[in-house]
C-alpha positions in Angstrom: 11.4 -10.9 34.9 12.9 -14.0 36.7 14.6 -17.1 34.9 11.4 -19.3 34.7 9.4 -16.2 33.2 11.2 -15.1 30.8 11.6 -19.1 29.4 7.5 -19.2 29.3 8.0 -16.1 27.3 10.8 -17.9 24.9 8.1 -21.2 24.8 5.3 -18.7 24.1 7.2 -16.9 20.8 8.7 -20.7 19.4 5.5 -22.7 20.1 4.1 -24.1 16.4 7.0 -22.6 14.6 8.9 -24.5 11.7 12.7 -24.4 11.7 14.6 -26.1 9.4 18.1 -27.2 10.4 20.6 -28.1 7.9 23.7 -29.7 8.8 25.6 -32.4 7.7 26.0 -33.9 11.1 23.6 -36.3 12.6 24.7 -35.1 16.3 23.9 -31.2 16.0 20.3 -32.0 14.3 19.3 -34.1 16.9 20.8 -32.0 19.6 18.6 -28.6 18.3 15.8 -30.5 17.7 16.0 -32.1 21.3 16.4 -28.3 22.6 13.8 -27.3 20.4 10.9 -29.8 20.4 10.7 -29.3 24.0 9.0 -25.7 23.3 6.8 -26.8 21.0 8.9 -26.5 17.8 8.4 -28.3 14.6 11.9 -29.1 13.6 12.5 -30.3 9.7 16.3 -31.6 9.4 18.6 -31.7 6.4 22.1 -33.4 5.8 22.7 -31.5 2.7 21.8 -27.8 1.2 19.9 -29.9 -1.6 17.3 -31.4 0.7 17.3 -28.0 2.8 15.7 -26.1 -0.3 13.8 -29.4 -1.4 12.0 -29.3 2.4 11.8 -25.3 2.2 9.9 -25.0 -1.0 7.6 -27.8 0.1 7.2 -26.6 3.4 6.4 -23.1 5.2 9.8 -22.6 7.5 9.5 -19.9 9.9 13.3 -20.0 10.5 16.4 -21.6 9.5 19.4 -22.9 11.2 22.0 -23.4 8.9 25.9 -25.2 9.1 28.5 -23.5 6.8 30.6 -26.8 6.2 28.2 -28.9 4.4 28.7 -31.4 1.0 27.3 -30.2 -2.3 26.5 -26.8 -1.4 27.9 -24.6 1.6 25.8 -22.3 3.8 27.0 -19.9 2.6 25.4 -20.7 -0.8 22.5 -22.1 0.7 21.9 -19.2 2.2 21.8 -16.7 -0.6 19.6 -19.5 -2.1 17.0 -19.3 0.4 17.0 -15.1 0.7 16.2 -15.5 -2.9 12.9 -17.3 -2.5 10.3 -14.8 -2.2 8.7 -16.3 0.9 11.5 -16.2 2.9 12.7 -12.8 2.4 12.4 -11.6 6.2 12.9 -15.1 7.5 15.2 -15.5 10.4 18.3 -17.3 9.2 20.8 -18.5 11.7 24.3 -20.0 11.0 25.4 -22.9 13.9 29.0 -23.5 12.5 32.6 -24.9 14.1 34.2 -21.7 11.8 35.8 -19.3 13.8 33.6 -16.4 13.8 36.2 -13.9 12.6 37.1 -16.0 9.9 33.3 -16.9 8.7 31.2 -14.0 10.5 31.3 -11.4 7.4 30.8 -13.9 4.7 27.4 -14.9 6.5 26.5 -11.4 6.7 27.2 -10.7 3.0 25.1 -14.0 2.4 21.9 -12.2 4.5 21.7 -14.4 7.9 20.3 -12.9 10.8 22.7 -14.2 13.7 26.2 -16.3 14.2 26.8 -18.9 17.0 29.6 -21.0 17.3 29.7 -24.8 18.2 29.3 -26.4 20.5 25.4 -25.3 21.0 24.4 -23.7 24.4 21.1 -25.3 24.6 19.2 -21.8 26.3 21.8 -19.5 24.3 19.7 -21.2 21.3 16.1 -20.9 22.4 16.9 -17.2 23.6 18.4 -15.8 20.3 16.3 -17.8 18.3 12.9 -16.9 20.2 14.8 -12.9 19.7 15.0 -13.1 16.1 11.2 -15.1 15.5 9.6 -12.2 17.7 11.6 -9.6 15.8 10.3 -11.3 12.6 6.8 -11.4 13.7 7.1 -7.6 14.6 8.5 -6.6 11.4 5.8 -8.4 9.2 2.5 -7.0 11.7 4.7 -3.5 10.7 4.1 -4.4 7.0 0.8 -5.6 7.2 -0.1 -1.9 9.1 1.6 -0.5 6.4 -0.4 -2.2 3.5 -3.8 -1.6 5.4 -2.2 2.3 5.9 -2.2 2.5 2.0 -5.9 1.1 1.7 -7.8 3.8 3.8 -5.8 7.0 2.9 -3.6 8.9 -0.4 0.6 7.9 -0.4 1.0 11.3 0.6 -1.0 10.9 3.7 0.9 8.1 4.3 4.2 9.6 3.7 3.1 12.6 5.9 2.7 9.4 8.5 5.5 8.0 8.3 7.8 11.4 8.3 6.0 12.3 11.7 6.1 8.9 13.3 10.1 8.8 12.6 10.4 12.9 13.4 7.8 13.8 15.3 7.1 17.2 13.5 4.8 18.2 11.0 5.8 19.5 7.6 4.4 23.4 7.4 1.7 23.8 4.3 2.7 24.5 1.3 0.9 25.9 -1.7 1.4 24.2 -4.5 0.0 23.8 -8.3 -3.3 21.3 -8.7 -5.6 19.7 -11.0 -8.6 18.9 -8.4 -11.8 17.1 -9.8 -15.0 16.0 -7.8 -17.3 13.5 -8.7 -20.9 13.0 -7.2 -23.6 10.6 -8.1 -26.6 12.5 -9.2 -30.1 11.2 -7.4 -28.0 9.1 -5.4 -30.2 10.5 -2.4 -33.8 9.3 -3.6 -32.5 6.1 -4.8 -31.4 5.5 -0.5 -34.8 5.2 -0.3 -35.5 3.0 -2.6 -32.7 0.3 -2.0 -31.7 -2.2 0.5 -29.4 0.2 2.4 -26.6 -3.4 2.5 -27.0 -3.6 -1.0 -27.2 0.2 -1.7 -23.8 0.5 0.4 -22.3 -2.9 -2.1 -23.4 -0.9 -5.1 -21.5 2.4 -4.1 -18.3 0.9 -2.7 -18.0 -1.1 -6.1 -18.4 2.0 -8.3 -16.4 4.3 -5.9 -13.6 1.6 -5.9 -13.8 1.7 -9.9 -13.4 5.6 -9.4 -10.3 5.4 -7.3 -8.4 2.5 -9.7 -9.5 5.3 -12.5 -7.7 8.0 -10.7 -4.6 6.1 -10.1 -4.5 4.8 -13.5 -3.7 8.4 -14.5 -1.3 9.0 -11.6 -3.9 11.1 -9.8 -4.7 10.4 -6.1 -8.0 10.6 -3.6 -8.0 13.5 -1.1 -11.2 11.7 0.4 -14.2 10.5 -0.3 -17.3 12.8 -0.4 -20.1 11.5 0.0 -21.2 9.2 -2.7 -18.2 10.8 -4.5 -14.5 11.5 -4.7 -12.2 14.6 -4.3 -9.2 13.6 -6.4 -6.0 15.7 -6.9 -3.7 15.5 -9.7 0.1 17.3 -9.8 2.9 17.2 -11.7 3.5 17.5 -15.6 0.2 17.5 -17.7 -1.8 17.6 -14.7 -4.5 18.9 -16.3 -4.8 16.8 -19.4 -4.4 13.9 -17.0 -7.5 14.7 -14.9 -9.9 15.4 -17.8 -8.4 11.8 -19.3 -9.7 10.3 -16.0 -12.9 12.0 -16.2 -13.7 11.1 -19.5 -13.2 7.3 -18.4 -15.4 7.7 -15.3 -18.2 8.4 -17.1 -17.6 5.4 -19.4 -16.9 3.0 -16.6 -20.2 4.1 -15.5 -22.2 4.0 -18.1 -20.3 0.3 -19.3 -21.3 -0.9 -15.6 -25.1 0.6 -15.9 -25.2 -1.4 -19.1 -23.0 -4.5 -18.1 -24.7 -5.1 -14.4 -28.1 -2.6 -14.5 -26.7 -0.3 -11.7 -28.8 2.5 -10.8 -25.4 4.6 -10.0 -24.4 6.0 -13.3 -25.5 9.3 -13.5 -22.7 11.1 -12.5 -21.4 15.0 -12.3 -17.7 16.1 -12.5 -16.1 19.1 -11.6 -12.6 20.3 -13.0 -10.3 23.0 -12.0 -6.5 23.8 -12.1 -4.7 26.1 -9.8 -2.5 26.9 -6.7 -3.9 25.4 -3.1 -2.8 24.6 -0.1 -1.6 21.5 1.2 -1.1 20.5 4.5 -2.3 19.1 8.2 -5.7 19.8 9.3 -7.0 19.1 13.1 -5.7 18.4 16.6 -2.8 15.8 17.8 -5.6 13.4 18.5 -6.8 13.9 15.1 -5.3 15.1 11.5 -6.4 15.6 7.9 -4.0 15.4 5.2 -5.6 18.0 2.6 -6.0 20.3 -0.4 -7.7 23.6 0.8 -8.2 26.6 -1.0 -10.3 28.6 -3.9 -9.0 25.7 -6.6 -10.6 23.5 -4.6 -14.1 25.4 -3.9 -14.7 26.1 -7.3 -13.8 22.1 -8.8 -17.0 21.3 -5.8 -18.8 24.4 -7.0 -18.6 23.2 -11.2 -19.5 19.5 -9.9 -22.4 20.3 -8.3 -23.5 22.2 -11.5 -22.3 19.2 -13.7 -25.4 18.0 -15.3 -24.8 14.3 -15.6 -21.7 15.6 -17.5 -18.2 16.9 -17.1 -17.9 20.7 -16.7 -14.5 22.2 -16.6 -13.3 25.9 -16.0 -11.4 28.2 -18.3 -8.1 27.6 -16.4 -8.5 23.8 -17.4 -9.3 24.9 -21.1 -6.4 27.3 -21.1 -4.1 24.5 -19.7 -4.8 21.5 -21.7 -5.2 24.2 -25.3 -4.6 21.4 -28.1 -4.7 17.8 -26.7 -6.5 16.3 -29.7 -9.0 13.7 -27.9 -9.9 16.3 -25.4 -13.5 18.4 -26.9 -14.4 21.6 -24.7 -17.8 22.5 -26.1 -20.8 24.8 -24.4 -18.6 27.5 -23.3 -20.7 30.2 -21.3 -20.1 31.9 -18.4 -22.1 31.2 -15.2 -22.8 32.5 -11.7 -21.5 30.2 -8.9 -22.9 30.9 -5.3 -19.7 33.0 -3.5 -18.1 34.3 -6.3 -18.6 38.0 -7.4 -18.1 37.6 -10.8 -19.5 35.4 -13.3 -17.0 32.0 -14.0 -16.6 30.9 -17.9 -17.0 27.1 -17.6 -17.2 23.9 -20.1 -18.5 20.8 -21.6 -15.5 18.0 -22.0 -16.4 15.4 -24.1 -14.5 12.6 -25.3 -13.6 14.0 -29.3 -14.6 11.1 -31.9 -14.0 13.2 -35.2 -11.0 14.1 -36.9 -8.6 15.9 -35.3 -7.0 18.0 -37.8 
């Protein structure tokens, strides 16, 4: 890339920014701001650290150019002050000081500044390591954003399973591991399709399925996926068990408090419970993977939901596990056939218990 390029480049990345420079001296502001405004930069100037934070909290800086050696309150200082502010917690902080840099270039560190230059100012040394530290800034937040829109559309440990094959490029093996899986399904959801307004049907569903998944969280569960017009949500660790009935229990009153709150048609629901070992692990091709639960735990929870009759049915292994939580009632026991299983399954009715409880 020749000279002329790689200034366009520069101009392109400081174009519409905001940098602040604070320094006490009248020459170095209007010498960066000169170098600056030239490429399009919107330059805020300070004589003190007071007026620096005064102009940064009323203002959106992109960047800061700072002098160490200033009355009332040093760079230094003025620094830490300005990493402190929420805002401006990845924003590019340079230091432009007369201070040797052997004598100065650890304490600006310590302080959180990006970058150390030494006066007098090379006028294209500036734009260049400036432009450097806005693009690396710009990068660094579109990396967060991904990251915030990664945790949106699939479980933390799908993302964690990204992130340890972006940085290694190898997938962890499966595993099997101890689960409480539990599937719920909106019951006649497919006759009232063609009855609504498919936009508003599609509104109506989101809004309870999104009530579903802050549900499942609440109770330190996660979503596998969604199925359908429903949700396949695992719970591990201590009390799994207990925790996933909890969180069925308040499904079904979310739903029947939004049926009587808002009139939605979408609160007959069925819920399947069942605790065991399965299988975790990467599902697909390169070009496409599935972070997932397979196994028999997770046939039979599906199996018991789609038996659920607007209710909660759990199976023996859930009963056995959660044997003496007081507000949990397991009523209706009777044992049923379930399409691929040879014998019959012993399954029951959770209810929330309202009486006494010993």
């Amino acid at each position: 890339m020749t000279r002329a390029a790689t200034g366009r480049a520069v101009d392109d990345i400081l174009k519409g920014k905001t940098v602040l420079v604070a320094d006490d001296t009248a020459v170095t502001r209007m010498l960066v701001a000169d170098t600056l405004g030239s490429s399009g930069v919107r330059i805020l100037e300070a004589d003190c650290g007071a007026r620096a934070l005064e102009l940064a909290r009323e203002n959106l800086v992109d960047a800061f150019l700072l002098d160490i050696r200033m009355p009332d309150m040093n760079g230094i200082e003025l620094c830490r002050t300005i990493r402190a502010i929420e805002r401006y917690e990845g924003a590019p902080i340079m230091f432009i000081t007369a201070l040797d840099q052997r004598d100065a270039l650890q304490w600006a560190l310590d302080a959180g500044c990006d970058d150390f230059m030494q006066k007098p100012i090379d006028a294209m040394v500036l734009r260049k390591r400036l432009g450097n530290l806005l693009q690396k800034a710009i990068y660094l937040t579109q990396v967060e954003l991904m990251g915030l829109s990664l945790q949106r559309y699939v479980s933390p440990r799908t993302e964690e399973m990204a992130r340890i094959y972006a940085m290694t490029g190898l997938l962890p093996d499966p595993r099997q591991q101890e689960v409480c899986v539990l599937f719920s399904d909106a019951r006649g959801f497919t006759e009232m399709s063609q009855q609504v307004d498919p936009e508003m049907l599609f509104r109506m569903l989101s809004e309870h399925l999104a009530a579903q998944v802050d549900l499942v969280y609440d109770h330190a569960g996660y979503i596998d996926k969604f199925a359908g017009d429903g949700i396949m949500a695992v719970f591990d660790g201590d009390k799994m068990a207990q925790r996933a009935c909890r969180c069925a229990l308040d499904i079904m009153d979310m739903s029947r408090d939004n049926a009587a709150r808002t009139g939605s048609r979408i609160n007959r629901l069925g819920i399947g419970i069942h605790t065991g070992p399965a299988i975790v692990g990467n599902l697909g091709s390169k070009n496409h993977l599935d972070y997932t639960h397979i196994g028999d735990t997770v046939n039979l929870a599906t199996r018991l939901c789609g038996i659920a009759n607007e209710s909660i049915v759990a199976s023996q292994a859930v009963f056995d596990a959660v044997a003496g939580a007081p507000e949990l009632d397991f009523g209706g026991k009777r044992p049923v056939a379930i399409r691929g299983y040879r014998d019959s399954v012993t399954i029951y009715e959770l209810a929330r218990r309202t009486g006494p409880t010993g």
